[in-house]
C-alpha positions in Angstrom: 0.0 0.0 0.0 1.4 3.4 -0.6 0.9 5.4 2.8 1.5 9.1 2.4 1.5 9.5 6.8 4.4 7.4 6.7 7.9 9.1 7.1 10.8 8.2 4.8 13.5 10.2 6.2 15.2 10.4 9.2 15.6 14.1 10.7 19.1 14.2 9.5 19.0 13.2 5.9 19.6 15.1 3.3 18.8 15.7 -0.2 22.2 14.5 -1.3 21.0 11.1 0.1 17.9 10.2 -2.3 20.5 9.6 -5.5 18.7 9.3 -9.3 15.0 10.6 -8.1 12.2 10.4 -10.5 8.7 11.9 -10.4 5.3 10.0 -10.7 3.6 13.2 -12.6 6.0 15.8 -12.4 3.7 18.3 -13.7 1.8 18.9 -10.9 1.3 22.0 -9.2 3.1 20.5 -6.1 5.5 18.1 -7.8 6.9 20.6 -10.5 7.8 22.6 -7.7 9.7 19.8 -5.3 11.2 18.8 -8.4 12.6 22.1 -9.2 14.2 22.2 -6.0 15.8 18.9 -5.7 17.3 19.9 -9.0 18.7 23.2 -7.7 19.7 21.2 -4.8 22.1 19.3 -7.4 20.0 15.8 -6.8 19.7 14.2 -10.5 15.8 14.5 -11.3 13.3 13.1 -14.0 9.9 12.4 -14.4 7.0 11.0 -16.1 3.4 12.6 -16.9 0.1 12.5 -19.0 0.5 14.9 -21.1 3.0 18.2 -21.7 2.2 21.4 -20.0 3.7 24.9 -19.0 5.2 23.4 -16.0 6.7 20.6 -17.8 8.0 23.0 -20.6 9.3 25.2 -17.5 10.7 21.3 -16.0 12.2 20.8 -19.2 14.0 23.9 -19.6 15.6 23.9 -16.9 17.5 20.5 -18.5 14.9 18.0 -16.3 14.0 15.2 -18.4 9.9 14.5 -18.9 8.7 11.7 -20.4 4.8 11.5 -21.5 3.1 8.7 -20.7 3.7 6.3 -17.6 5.4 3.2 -18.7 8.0 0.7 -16.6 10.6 1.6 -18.1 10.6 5.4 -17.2 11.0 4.5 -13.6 14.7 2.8 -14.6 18.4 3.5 -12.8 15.8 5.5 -10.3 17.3 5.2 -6.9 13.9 7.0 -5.4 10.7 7.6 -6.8 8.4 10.0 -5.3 4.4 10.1 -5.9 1.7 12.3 -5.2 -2.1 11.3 -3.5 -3.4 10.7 -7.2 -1.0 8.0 -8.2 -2.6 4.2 -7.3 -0.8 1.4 -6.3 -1.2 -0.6 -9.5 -0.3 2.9 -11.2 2.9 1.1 -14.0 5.4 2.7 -12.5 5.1 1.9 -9.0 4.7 -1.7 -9.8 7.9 -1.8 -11.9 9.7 0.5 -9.0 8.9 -2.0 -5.7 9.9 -5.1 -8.6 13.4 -3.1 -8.9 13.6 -2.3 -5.1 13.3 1.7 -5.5 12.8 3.9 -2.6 9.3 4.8 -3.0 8.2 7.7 -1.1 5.5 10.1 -0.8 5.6 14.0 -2.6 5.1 15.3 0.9 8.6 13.4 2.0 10.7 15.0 -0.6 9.2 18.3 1.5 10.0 17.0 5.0 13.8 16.4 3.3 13.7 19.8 2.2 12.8 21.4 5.6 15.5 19.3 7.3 18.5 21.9 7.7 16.0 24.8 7.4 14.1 27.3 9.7 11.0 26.1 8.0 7.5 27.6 7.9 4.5 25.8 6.9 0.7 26.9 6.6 -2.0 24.5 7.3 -5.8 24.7 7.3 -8.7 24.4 4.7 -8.4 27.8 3.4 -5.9 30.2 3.0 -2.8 28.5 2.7 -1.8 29.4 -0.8 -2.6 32.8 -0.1 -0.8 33.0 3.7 2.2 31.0 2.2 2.5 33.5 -1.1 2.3 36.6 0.6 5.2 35.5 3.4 7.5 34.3 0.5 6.6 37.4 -1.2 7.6 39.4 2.1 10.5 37.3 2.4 12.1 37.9 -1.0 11.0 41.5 -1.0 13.5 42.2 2.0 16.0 39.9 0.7 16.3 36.9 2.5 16.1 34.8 -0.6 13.8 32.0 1.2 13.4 28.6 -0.4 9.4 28.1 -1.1 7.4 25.3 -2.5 3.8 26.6 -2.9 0.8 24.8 -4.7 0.2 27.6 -7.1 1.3 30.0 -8.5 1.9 33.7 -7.6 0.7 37.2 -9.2 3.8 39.3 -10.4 3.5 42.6 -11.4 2.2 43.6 -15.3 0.4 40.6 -15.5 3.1 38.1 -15.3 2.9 34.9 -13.2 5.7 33.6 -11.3 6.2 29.9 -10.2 5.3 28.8 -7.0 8.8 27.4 -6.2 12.0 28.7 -5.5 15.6 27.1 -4.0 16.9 30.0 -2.7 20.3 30.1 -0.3 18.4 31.4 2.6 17.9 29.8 5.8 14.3 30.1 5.7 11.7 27.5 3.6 8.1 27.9 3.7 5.7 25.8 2.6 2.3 24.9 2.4 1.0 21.8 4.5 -1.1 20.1 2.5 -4.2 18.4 5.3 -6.6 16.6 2.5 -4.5 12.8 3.2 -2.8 13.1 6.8 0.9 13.6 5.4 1.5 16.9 6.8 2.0 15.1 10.3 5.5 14.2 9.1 6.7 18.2 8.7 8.5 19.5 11.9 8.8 23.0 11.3 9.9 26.4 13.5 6.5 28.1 12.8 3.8 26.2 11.7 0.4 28.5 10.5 -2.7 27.4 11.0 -5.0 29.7 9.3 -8.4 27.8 10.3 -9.8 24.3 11.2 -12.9 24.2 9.6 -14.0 20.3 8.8 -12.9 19.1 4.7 -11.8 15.7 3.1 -14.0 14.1 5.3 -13.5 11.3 3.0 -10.1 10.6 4.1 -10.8 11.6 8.1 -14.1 10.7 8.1 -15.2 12.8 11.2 -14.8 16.2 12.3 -12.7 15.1 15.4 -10.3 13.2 13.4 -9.9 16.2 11.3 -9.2 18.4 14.0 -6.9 15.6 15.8 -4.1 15.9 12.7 -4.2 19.6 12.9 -3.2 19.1 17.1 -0.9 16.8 16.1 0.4 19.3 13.6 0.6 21.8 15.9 2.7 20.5 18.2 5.4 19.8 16.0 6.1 23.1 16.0 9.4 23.7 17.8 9.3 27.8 17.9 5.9 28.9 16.9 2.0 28.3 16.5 0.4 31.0 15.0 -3.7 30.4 14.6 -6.0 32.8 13.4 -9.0 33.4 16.4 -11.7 34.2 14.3 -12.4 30.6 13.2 -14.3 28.1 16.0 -12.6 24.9 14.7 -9.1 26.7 15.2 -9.4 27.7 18.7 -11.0 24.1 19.2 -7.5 23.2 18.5 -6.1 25.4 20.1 -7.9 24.4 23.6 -6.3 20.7 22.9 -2.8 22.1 22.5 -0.8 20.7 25.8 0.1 23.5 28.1 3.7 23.7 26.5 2.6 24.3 22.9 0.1 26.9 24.2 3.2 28.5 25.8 4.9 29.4 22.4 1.4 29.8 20.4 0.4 33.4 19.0 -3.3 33.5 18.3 -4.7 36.3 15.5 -7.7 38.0 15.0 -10.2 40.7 14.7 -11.9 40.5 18.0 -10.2 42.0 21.0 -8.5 39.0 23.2 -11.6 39.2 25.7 -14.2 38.7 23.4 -12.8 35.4 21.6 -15.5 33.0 19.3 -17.1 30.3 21.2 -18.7 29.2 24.4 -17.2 29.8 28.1 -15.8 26.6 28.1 -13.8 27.0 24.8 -12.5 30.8 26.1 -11.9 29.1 29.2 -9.5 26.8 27.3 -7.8 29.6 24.9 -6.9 31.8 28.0 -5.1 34.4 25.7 -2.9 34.9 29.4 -1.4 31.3 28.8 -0.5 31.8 25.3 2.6 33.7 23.7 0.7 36.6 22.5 -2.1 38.0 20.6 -2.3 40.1 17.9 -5.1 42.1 17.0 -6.4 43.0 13.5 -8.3 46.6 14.0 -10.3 49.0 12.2 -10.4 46.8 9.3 -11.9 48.5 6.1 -12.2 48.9 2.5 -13.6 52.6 1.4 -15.5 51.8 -2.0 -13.6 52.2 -5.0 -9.8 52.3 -2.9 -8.8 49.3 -4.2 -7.2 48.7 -0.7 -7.9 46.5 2.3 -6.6 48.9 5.2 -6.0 47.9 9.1 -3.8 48.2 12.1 -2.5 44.8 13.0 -1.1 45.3 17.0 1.7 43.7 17.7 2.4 43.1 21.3 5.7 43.8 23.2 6.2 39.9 23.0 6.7 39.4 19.6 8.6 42.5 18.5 11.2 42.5 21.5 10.7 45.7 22.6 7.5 48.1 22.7 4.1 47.4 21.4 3.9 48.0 17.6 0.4 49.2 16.5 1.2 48.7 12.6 -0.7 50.1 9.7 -1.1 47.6 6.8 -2.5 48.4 3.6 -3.7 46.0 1.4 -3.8 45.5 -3.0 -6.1 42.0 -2.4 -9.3 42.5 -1.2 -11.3 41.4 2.0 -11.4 40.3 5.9 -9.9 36.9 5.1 -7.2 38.5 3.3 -6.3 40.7 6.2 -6.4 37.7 8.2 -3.5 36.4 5.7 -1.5 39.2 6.4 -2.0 39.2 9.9 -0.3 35.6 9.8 2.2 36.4 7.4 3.4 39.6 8.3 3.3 38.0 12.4 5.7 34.9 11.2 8.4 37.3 9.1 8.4 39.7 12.5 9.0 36.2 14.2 11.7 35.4 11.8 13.8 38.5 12.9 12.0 41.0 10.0 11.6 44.8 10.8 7.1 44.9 11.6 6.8 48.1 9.1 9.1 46.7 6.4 7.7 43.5 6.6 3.8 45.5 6.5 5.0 47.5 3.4 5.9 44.5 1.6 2.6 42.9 2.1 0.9 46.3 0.4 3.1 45.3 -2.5 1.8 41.4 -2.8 -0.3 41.1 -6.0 -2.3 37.7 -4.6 -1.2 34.0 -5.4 -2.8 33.3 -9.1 -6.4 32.6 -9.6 -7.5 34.3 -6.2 -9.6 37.8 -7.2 -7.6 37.5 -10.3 -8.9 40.0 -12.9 -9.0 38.8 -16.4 -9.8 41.5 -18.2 -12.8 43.9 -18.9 -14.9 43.5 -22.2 -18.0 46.1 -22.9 -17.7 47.5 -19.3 -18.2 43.8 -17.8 -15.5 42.4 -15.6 -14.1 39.4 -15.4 -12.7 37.6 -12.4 -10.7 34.2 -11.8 -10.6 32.8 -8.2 -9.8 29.1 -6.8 -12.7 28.8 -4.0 -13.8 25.9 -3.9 -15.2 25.7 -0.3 -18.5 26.8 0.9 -16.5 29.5 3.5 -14.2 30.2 0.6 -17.1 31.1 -1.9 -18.8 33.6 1.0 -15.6 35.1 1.4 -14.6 35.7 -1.5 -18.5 37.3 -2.3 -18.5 39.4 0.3 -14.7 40.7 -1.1 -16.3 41.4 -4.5 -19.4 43.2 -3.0 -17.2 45.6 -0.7 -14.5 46.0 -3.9 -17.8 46.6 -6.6 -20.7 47.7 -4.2 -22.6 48.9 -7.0 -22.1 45.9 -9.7 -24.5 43.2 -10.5 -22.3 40.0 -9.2 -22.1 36.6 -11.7 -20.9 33.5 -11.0 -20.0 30.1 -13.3 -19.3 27.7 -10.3 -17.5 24.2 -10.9 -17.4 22.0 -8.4 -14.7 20.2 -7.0 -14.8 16.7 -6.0 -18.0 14.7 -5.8 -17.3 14.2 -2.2 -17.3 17.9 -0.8 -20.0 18.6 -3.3 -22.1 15.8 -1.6 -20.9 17.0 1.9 -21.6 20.6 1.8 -24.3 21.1 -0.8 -26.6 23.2 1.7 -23.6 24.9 2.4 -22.1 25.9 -1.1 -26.1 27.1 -2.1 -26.2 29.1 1.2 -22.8 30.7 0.1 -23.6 31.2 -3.4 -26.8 32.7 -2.6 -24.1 36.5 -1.8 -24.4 36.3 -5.8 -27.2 37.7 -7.9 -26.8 35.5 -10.9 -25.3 31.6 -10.6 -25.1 28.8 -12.8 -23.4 25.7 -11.7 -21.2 23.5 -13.7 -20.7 20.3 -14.3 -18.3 18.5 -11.1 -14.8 18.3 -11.1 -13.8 15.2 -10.2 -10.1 15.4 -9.9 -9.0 11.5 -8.2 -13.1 10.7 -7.6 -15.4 8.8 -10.3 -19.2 10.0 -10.9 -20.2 6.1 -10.9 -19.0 5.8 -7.0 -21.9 9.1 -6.7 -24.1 8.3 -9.3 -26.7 10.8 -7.5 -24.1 13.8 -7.4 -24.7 16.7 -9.9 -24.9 20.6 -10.8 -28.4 20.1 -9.7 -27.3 18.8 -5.8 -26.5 22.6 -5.2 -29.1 24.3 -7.0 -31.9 21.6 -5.3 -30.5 22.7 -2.3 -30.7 26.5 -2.8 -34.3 26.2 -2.8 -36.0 28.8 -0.7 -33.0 30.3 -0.1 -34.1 33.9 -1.9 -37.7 35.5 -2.3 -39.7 34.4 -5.3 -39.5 38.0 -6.7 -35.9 37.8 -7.5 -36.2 35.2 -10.0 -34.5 32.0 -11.2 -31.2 33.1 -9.4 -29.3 30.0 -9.9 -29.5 27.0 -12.6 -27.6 24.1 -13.5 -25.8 24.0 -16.3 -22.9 20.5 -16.9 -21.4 22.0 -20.0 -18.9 25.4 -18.8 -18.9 26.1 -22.2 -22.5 26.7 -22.7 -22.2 28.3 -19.0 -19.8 30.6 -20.2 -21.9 31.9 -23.4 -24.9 31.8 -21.6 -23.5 34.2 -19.0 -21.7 36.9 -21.9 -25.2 37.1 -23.3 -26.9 38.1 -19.7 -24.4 40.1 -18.3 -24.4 44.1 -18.3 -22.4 47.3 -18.5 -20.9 47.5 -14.8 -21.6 44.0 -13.8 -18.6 41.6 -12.5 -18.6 37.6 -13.8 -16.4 35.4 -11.7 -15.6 32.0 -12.7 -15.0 29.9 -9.7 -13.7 26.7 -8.6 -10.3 24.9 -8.2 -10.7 22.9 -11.4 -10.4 24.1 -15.2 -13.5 26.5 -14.9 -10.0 28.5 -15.2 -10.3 28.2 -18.7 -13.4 30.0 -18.9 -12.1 33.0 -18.2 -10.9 33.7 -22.0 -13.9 32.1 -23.2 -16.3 34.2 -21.3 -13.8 37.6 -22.4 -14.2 36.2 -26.2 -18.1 35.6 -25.8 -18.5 39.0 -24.7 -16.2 40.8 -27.2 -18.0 38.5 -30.1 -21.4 40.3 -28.6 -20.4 43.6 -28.3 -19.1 43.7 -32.1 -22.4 41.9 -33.0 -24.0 44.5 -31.4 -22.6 47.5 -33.2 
């Protein structure tokens, strides 16, 4: 069986140590990048995937050979071979590599490796993480440390470019993101570890809520400087109240509410006495004036963190919304941690772009705008809503949702409708299914969300949601419907991406058919 919670390495191995090292789809998001680094690292790399892509042209450049197609023999004179989640145990090349004795080891062991010899930095929790991880990287390089980062996207630069979401740099620091969805982030032991909420997801790998929030514990108290956990959400202080008294010791909670008026019950602020903690830093006066194009705060930073006074830091943000000042909060909180200067570290931030496809604008066609973003949450989709109803107050707000994952979709459909229901106009998509197959969820469709919106708005507003499996058609549909001064999003973590151009063609096709 191939168990990613299982660790490969010892605390003091190395890189150097893994020899030939070949990747089981290199072109992932998360592969690309650990491959990228293991090849900077000097460690001879290769690897195998579906089809070509930009990372694999970017793998390929940088003299990394990439083979297409998974066959036995791609896997041969490979001393390790490293798969991701997606990769089954009867997958060719895994069967050839246990015949020929490889080292076969999980995508999230190649990151433990890397962290080994490194003041590393991870970011766990169901939302978030790209984001959190991006903008401390971001902070990082802007003040030169030249940080190491292996990030599951990829990042915003300026004039619409898009920069990779891995770097080897000769820094002490690595951050990461800890990937939850299959256990394998218990292996990571890093300085600061980032929890930026706990709410319940992959319940198809946990099963329950308490297992769920066991791992992130677990997680936690790895942690050999640091906790940081953002307040605001329930499940996160929940963890936080299981911490053992030592691990609460060195634990810096964040958040908008002042430390005496914390989410939850008596027992749960009972638990999370802020006085046996590390610290607590307090987003305030949070705010986005209409039309700014900034996210503005003061994030307070207590004597405790900064090593000498009390810091009450003015942050101004380019990405929009309370979740994002929330990101901020955490990264701009681990880089003063890290030894970093609180007001360089906050101008920085004000500089961050977002990580790609979160608020990412696509371009503007007849006076209609057109928006990219990965949610693919229920709390995801409200904040990113709300976000797009503070940054366009007076816009008519569209969205083409995909899916992800039959599973979640089957989970949370109350909760997606009740999320999408911040829109005005909604069609569903057709489910992603990433590593799930519609015949294990025969009863699982477009129509499971808009079913469960029912009731959810007055009869007077209409038909506001509709299901609709082909994005294609969604994406047409939507051009033709959509207004001078309205805002279209296209949502979702799978290629509902792709829309984006489609919808900017659609709408440029209609306006010329229109003159």
């Amino acid at each position: 069986m191939l168990d990613p919670t299982h660790a490969a390495f010892a605390p003091e191995a190395r890189p150097a140590d893994l020899g030939p090292t070949h990747f089981i789809g290199i072109g992932g998001a998360g592969m690309s990048v650990l491959a990228e680094m293991l090849n900077a690292e000097g460690v001879a790399v290769d690897g195998s995937d579906r089809e070509r892509s930009s990372k694999t042209d970017r793998l390929q450049a940088l003299g990394i050979r990439v083979e297409f197609g998974q066959r036995p023999e791609n896997v041969a004179g490979a001393r390790t071979v490293v798969y991701s989640s997606a990769i089954k145990p009867d997958n060719p090349e895994i069967v050839e590599a246990q015949a020929a004795g490889a080292h076969i080891v999980h995508r999230s062991d190649i990151l433990a490796l890397l962290m080994n010899g490194k003041r590393a930095v991870t970011v766990a929790g169901a939302h978030g993480k790209t984001t959190t991880s991006s903008m401390l990287s971001h902070i990082l390089v802007s003040l030169g440390a030249d940080p190491s980062y292996a990030i599951g996207g990829a990042i915003q630069g300026p004039d619409g470019t898009t920069l990779d979401g891995g770097h080897a740099g000769k820094g002490s620091v690595l951050v990461a993101e800890a990937d939850e969805s299959d256990g394998s982030f218990a292996k990571y032991h890093p300085a600061i570890a980032i929890i930026t909420n706990a709410e319940a997801d992959h319940l198809d790998h946990y099963g329950d809520e308490a297992h769920y929030r066991a791992a992130f514990v677990n997680h936690a108290g790895h942690a050999c400087e640091h906790v940081l956990v953002c307040a605001d959400d329930p499940d996160a202080l929940a963890v936080v109240a299981a911490l053992p008294a030592e691990v609460k010791a060195r634990t810096v909670l964040y958040g908008t509410a002042p430390a005496d008026q914390l989410v939850g019950d008596e027992d749960m602020r009972a638990s999370v006495d802020v006085s046996m903690l590390k610290a607590y830093v307090h987003i305030d006066s949070e705010r986005e004036s209409a039309g700014s194009g900034l996210e503005s705060f003061t994030l307070h930073l207590p004597a405790a963190l900064t090593g000498g006074a009390d810091i009450d830091q003015p942050v101004a943000l380019r990405v929009p919304g309370i979740h994002n000042a929330r990101n901020a909060a955490a990264a701009i909180t681990a880089a003063v941690l890290l030894g970093e200067d609180a007001d360089a570290a906050a101008e920085a931030a004000g500089t961050f772009l977002g990580a790609a496809r979160r608020f990412q604008i696509r371009g503007t066609v007849k006076q209609v705008t057109v928006v990219d973003d990965y949610a693919h949450h229920p709390t995801e989709i409200a904040a990113l809503l709300d976000a797009a109803r503070r940054r366009y107050p007076d816009s008519t707000i569209r969205v083409i949702f995909q899916p992800h994952l039959f599973s979640r979709t089957k989970f949370f459909a109350k909760q997606f409708a009740e999320a999408l229901a911040k829109a005005d106009d909604v069609i569903v998509t057709g489910i992603f299914p990433a590593r799930e197959k519609q015949a294990d969820f025969p009863d699982i469709n477009a129509s499971t969300i808009v079913e469960a919106a029912a009731g959810l708005k007055n009869a007077d507003q209409g038909q506001w949601i509709q299901p609709v499996e082909d994005m294609r058609l969604a994406a047409g549909m939507m051009a033709m419907r959509a207004h001078h001064g309205d805002v279209v999003f296209t949502v979702g973590a799978g290629d509902v991406t792709e829309m984006g151009r489609v919808l900017l063609a659609a709408l440029e096709a209609h306006r010329e058919s229109c003159e």
